[in-house]
SENUPA-979829 format. One record per atom (N, C-alpha, C): atom name; residue in three letters; x, y, z; residue number from 1. Coordinates in nm, 2 decimals, padded with zeros to 4 digits. Atoms other than C-alpha are relative to their C-alpha. Layout:
N
  atom  res       u       v       w    n
    CA  ALA       X       Y       Z  NUM
...
This chain:
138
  atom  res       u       v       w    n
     N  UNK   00.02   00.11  -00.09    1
    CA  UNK   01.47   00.41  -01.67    1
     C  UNK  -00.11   00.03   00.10    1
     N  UNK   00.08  -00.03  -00.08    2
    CA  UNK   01.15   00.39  -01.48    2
     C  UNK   00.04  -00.06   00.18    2
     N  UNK  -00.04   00.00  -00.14    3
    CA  UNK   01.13   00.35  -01.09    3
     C  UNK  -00.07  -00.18  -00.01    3
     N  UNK   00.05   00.15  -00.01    4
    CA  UNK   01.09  -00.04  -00.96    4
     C  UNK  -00.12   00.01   00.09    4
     N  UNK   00.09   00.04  -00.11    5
    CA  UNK   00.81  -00.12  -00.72    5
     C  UNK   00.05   00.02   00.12    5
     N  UNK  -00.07  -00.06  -00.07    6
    CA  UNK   01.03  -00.10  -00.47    6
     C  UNK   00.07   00.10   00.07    6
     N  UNK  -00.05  -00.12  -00.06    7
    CA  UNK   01.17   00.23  -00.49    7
     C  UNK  -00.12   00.04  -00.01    7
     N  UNK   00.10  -00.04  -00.01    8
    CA  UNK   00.85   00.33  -00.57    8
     C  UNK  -00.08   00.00   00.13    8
     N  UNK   00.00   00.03  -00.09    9
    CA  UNK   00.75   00.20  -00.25    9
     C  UNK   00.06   00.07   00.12    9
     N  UNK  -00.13  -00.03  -00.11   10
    CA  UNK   01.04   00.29  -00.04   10
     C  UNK  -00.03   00.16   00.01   10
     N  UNK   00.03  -00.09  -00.01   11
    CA  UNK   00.98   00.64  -00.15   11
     C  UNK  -00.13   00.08   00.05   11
     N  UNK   00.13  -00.10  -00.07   12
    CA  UNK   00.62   00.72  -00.05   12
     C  UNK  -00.03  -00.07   00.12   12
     N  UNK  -00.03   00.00  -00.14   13
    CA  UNK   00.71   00.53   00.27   13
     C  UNK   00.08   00.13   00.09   13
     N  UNK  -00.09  -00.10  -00.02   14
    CA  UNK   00.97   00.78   00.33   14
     C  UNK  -00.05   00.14  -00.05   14
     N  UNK   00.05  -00.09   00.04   15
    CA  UNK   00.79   01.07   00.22   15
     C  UNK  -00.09  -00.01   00.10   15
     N  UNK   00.07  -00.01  -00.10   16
    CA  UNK   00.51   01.02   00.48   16
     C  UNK  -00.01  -00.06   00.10   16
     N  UNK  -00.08  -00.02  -00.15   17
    CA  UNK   00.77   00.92   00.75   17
     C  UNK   00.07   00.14   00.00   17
     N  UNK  -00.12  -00.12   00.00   18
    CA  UNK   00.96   01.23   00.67   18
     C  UNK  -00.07   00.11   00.11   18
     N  UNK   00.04  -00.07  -00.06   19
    CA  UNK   00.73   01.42   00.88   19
     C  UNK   00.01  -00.01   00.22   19
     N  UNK   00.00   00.02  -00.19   20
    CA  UNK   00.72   01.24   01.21   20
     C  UNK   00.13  -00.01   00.07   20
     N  UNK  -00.13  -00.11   00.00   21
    CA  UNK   01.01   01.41   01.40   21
     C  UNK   00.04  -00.10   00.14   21
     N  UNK  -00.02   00.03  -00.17   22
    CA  UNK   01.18   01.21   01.70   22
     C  UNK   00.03   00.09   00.06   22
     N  UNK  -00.05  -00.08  -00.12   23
    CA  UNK   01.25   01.40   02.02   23
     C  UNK   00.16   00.00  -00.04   23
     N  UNK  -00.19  -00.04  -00.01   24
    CA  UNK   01.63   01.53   02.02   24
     C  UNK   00.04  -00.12   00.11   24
     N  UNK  -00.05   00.10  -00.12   25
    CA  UNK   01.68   01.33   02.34   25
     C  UNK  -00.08  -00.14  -00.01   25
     N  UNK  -00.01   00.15  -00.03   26
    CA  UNK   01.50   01.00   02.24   26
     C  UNK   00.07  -00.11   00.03   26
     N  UNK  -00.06   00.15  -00.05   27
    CA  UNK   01.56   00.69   02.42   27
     C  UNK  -00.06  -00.07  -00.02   27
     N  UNK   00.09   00.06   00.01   28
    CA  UNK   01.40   00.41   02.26   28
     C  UNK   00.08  -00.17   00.07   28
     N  UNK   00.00   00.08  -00.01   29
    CA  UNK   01.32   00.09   02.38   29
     C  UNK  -00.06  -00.09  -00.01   29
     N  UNK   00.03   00.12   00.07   30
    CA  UNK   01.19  -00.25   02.27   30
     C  UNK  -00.14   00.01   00.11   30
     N  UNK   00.16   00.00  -00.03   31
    CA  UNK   00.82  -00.13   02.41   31
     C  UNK  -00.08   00.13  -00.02   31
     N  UNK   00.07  -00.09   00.07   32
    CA  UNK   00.52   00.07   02.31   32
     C  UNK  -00.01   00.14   00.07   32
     N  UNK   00.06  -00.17  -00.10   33
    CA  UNK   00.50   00.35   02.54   33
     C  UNK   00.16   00.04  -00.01   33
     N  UNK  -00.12  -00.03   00.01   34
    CA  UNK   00.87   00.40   02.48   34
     C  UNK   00.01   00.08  -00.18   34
     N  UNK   00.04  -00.04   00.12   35
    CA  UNK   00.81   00.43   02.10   35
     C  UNK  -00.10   00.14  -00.05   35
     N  UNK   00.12  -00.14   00.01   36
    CA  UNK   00.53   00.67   02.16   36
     C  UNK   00.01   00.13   00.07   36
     N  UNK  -00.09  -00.05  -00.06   37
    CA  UNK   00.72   00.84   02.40   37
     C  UNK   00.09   00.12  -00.09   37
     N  UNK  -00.10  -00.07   00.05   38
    CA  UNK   00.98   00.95   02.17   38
     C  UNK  -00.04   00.07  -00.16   38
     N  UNK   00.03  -00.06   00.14   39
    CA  UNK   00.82   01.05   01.82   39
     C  UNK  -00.12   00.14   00.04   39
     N  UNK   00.01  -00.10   00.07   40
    CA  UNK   00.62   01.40   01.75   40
     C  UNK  -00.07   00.01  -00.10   40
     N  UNK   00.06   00.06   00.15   41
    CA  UNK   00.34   01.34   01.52   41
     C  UNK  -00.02   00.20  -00.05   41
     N  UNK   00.04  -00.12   00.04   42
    CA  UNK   00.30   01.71   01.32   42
     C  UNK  -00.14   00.04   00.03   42
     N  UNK   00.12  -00.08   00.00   43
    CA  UNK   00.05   01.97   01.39   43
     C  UNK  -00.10  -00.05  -00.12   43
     N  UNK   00.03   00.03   00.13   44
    CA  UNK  -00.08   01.94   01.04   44
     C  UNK  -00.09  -00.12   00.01   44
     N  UNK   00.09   00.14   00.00   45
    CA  UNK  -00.16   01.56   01.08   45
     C  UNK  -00.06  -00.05   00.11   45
     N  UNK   00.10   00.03  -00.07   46
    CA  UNK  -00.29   01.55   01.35   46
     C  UNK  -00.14   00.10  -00.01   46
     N  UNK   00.11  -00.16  -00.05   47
    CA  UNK  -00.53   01.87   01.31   47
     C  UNK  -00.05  -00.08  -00.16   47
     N  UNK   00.05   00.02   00.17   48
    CA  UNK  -00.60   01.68   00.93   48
     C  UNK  -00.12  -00.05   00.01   48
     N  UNK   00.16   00.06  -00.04   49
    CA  UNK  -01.00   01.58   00.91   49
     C  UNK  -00.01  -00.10  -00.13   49
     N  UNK   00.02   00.03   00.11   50
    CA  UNK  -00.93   01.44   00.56   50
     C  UNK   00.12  -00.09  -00.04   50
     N  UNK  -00.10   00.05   00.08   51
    CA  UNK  -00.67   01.17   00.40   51
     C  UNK  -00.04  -00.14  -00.05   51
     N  UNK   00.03   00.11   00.06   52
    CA  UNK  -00.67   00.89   00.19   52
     C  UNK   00.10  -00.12  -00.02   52
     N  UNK  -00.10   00.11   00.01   53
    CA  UNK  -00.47   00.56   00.21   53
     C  UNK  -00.05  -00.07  -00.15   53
     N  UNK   00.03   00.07   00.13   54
    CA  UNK  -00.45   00.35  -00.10   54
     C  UNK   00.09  -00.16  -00.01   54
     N  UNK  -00.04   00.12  -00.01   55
    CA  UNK  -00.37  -00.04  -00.13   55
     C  UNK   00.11   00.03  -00.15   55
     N  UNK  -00.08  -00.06   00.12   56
    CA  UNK  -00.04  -00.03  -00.36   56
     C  UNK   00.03  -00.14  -00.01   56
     N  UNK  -00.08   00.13   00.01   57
    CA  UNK  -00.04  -00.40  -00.47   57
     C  UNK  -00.05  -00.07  -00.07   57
     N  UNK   00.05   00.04   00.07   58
    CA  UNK  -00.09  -00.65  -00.67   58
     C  UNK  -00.11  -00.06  -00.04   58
     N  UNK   00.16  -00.01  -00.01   59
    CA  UNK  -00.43  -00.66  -00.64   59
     C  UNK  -00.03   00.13  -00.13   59
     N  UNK  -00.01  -00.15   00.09   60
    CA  UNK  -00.41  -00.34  -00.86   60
     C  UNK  -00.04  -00.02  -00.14   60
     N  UNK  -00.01   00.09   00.09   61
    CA  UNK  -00.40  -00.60  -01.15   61
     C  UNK  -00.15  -00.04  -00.06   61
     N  UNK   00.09   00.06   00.03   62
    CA  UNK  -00.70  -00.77  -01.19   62
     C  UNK  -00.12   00.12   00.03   62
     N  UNK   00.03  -00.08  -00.02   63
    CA  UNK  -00.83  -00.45  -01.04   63
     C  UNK  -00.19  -00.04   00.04   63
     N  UNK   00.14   00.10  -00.02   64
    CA  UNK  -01.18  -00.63  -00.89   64
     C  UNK   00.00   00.02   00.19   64
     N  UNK  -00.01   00.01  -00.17   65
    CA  UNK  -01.11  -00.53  -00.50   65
     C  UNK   00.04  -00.01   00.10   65
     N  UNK  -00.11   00.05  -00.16   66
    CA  UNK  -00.96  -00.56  -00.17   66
     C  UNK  -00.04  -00.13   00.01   66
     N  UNK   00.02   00.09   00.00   67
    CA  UNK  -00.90  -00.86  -00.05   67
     C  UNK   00.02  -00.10  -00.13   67
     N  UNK  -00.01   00.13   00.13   68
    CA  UNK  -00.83  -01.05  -00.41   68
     C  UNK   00.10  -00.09   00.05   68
     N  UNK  -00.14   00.15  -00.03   69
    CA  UNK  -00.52  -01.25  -00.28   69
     C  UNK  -00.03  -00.10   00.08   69
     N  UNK   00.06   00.12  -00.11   70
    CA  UNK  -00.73  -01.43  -00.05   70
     C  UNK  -00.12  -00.04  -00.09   70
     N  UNK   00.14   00.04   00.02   71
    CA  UNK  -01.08  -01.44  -00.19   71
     C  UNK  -00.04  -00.05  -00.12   71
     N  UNK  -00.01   00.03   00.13   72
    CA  UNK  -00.97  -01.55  -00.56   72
     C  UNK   00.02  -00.14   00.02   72
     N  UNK   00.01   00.15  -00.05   73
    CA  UNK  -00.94  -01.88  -00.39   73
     C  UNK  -00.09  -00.08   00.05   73
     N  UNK   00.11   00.00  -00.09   74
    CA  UNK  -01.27  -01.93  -00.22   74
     C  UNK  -00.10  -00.09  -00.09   74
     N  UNK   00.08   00.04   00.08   75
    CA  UNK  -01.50  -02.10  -00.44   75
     C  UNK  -00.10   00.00   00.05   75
     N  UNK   00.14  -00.08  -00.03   76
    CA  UNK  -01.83  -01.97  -00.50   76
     C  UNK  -00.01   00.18   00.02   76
     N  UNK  -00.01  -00.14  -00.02   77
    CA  UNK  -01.71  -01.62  -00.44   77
     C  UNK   00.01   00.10  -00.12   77
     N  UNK  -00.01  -00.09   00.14   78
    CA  UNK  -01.75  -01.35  -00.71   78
     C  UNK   00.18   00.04  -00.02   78
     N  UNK  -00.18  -00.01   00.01   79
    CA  UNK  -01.36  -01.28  -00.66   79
     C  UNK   00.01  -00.16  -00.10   79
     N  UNK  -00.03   00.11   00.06   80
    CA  UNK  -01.32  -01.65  -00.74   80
     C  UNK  -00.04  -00.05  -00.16   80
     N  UNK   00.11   00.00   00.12   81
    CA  UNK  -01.59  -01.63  -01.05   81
     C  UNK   00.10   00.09  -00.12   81
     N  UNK  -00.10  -00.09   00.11   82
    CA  UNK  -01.35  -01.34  -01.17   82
     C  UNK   00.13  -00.08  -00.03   82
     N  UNK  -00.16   00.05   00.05   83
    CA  UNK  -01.05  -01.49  -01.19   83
     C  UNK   00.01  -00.14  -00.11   83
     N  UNK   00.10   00.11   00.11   84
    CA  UNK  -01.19  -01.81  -01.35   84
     C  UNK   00.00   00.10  -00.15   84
     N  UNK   00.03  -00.07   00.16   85
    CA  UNK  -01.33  -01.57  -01.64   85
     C  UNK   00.13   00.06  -00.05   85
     N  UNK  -00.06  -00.09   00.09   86
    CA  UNK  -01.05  -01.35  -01.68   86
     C  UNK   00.13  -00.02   00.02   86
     N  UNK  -00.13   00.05  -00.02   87
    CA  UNK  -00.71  -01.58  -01.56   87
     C  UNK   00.01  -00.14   00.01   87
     N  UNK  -00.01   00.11   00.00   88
    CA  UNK  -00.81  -01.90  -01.54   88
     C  UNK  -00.03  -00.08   00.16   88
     N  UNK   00.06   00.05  -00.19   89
    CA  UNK  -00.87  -02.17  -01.21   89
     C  UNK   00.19   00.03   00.06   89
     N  UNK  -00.16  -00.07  -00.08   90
    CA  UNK  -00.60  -02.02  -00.94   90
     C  UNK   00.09  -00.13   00.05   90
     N  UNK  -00.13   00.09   00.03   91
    CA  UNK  -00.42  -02.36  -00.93   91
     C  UNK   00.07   00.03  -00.08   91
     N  UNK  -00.10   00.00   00.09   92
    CA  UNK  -00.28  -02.29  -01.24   92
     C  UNK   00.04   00.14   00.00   92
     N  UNK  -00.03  -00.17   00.03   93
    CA  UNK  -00.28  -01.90  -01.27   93
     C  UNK  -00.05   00.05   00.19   93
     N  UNK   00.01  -00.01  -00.11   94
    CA  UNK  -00.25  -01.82  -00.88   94
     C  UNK   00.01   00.17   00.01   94
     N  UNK   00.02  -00.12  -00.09   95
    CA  UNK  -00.21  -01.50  -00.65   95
     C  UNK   00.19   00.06  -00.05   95
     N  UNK  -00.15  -00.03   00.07   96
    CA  UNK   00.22  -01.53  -00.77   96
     C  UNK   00.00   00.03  -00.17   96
     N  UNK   00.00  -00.05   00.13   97
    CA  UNK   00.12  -01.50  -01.11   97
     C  UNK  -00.04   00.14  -00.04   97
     N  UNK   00.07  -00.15   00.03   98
    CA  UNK  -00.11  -01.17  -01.12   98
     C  UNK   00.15   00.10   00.10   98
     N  UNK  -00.10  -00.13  -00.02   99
    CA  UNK   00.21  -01.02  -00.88   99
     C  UNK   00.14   00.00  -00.10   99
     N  UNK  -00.09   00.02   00.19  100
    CA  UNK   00.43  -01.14  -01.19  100
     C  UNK  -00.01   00.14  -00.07  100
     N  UNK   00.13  -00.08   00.15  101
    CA  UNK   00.16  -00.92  -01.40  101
     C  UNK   00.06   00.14   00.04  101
     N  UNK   00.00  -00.10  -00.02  102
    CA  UNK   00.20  -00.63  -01.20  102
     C  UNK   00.12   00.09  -00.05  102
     N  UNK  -00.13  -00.03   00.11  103
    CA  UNK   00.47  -00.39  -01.40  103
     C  UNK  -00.03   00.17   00.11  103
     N  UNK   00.02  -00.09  -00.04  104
    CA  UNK   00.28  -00.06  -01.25  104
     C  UNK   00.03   00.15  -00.14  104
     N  UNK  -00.07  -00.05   00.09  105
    CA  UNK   00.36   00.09  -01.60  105
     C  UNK  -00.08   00.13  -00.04  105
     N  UNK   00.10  -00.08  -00.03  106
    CA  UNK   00.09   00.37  -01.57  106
     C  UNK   00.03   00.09   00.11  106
     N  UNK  -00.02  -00.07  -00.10  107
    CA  UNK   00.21   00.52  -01.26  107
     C  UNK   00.05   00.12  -00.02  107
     N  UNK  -00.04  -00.15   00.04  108
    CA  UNK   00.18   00.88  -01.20  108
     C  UNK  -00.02   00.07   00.11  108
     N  UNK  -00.01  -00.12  -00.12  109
    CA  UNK   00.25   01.02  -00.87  109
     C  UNK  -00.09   00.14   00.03  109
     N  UNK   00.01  -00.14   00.01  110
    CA  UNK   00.24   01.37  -00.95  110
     C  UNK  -00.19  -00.02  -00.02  110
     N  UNK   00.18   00.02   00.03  111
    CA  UNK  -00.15   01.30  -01.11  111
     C  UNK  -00.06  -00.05   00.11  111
     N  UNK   00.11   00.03  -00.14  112
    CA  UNK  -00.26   01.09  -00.80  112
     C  UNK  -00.01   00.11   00.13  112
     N  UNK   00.00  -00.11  -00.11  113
    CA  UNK  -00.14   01.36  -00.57  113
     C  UNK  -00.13   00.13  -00.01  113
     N  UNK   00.11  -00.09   00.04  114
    CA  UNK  -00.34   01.62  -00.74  114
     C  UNK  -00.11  -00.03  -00.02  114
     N  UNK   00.11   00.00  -00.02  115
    CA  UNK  -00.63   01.44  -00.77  115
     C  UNK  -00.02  -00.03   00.13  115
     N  UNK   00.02   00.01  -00.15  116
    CA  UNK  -00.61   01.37  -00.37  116
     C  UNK  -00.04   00.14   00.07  116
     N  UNK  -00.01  -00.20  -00.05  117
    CA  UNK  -00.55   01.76  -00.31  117
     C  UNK  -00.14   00.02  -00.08  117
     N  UNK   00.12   00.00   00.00  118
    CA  UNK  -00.84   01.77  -00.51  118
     C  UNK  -00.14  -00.01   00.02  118
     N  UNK   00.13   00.01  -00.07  119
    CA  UNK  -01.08   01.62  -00.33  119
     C  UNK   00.00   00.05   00.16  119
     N  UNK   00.02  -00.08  -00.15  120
    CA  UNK  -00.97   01.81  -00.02  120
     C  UNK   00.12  -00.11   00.09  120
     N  UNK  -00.06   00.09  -00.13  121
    CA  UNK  -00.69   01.52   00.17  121
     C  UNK   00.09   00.10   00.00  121
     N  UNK  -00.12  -00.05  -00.02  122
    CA  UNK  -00.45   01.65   00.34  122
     C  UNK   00.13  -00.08   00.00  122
     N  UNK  -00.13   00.11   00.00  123
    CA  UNK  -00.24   01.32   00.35  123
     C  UNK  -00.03  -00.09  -00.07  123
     N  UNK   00.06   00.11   00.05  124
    CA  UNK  -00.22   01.03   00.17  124
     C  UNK   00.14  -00.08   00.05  124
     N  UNK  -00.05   00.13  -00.06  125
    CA  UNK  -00.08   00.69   00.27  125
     C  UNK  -00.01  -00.14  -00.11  125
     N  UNK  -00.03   00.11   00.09  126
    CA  UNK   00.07   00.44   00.03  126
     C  UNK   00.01  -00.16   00.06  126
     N  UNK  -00.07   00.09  -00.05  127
    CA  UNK   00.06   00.08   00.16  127
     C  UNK  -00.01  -00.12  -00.07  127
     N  UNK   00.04   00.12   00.09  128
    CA  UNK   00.07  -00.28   00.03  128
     C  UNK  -00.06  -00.09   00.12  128
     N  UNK   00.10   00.07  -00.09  129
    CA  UNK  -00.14  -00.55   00.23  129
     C  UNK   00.09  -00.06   00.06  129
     N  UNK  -00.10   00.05  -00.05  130
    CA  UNK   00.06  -00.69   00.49  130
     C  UNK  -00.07  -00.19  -00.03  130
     N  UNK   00.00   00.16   00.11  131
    CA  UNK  -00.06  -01.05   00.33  131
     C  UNK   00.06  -00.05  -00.06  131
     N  UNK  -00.10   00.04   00.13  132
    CA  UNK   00.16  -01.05   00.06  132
     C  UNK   00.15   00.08   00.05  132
     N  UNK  -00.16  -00.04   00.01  133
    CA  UNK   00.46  -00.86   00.23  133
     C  UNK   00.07  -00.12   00.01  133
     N  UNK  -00.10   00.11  -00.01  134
    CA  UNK   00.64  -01.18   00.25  134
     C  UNK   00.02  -00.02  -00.13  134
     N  UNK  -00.06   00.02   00.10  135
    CA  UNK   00.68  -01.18  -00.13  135
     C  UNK   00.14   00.12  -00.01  135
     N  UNK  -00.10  -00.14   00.00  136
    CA  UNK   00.87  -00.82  -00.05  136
     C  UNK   00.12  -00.03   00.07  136
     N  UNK  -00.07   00.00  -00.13  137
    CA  UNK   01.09  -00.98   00.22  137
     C  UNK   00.10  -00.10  -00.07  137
     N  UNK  -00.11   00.11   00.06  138
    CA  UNK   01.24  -01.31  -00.01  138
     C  UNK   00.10   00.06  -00.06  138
């Protein structure tokens, strides 16, 4: 049984929260200097000159760019040109359909890691576009 999007998700959140250490005695409070106050960012990442974040979403799909979940709508836009050619007009085949599509069935951690260490990052950063987190939230 493969991992869902979700844990997949949840896990390389939790993997590059695992590092930032609260104070023993934090006291937090519902403001920012309170928050910043009490966390501990590591030596390590802070002293890092090098890391790589990577958009983990259904954008991944049609594989044509940042920004596709907005700009596949736009008319006249080469996003919009793509999707046309290779999904049809996004009334019918929209931005919920391609995160349908997405299955992630290629995914290989272990391989992305090593090609990151490869080019020298010392961190990498998994996130999905806060655009579409509200499909993550229903």
């Amino acid at each position: 049984m493969g991992l869902t999007r979700r844990q997949a998700l949840g896990g390389l959140a939790a993997a590059s929260a695992a590092d930032i250490v609260p104070s023993a005695d934090a006291q937090l409070a519902p403001v920012w200097s309170s928050l910043a106050g009490a966390f501990r960012v590591p030596d390590w990442f802070r002293d890092a000159k090098f890391g790589i974040w990577a958009h983990w979403s259904a954008q991944c799909v049609p594989e044509f760019g940042d920004w596709y979940g907005r700009k596949m709508y736009v008319q006249d836009d080469p996003f919009y040109e793509h999707h046309l050619k290779h999904y049809g007009h996004p009334a019918d085949r929209g931005f919920l359909e391609i995160e349908n599509a997405w299955k992630a069935e290629n995914w290989d951690p272990e391989g992305l890691i090593k090609r990151y260490k490869a080019a020298g990052a010392l961190f990498h950063g998994a996130r999905q576009p806060s655009r579409q987190s509200r499909y993550f939230r229903q």
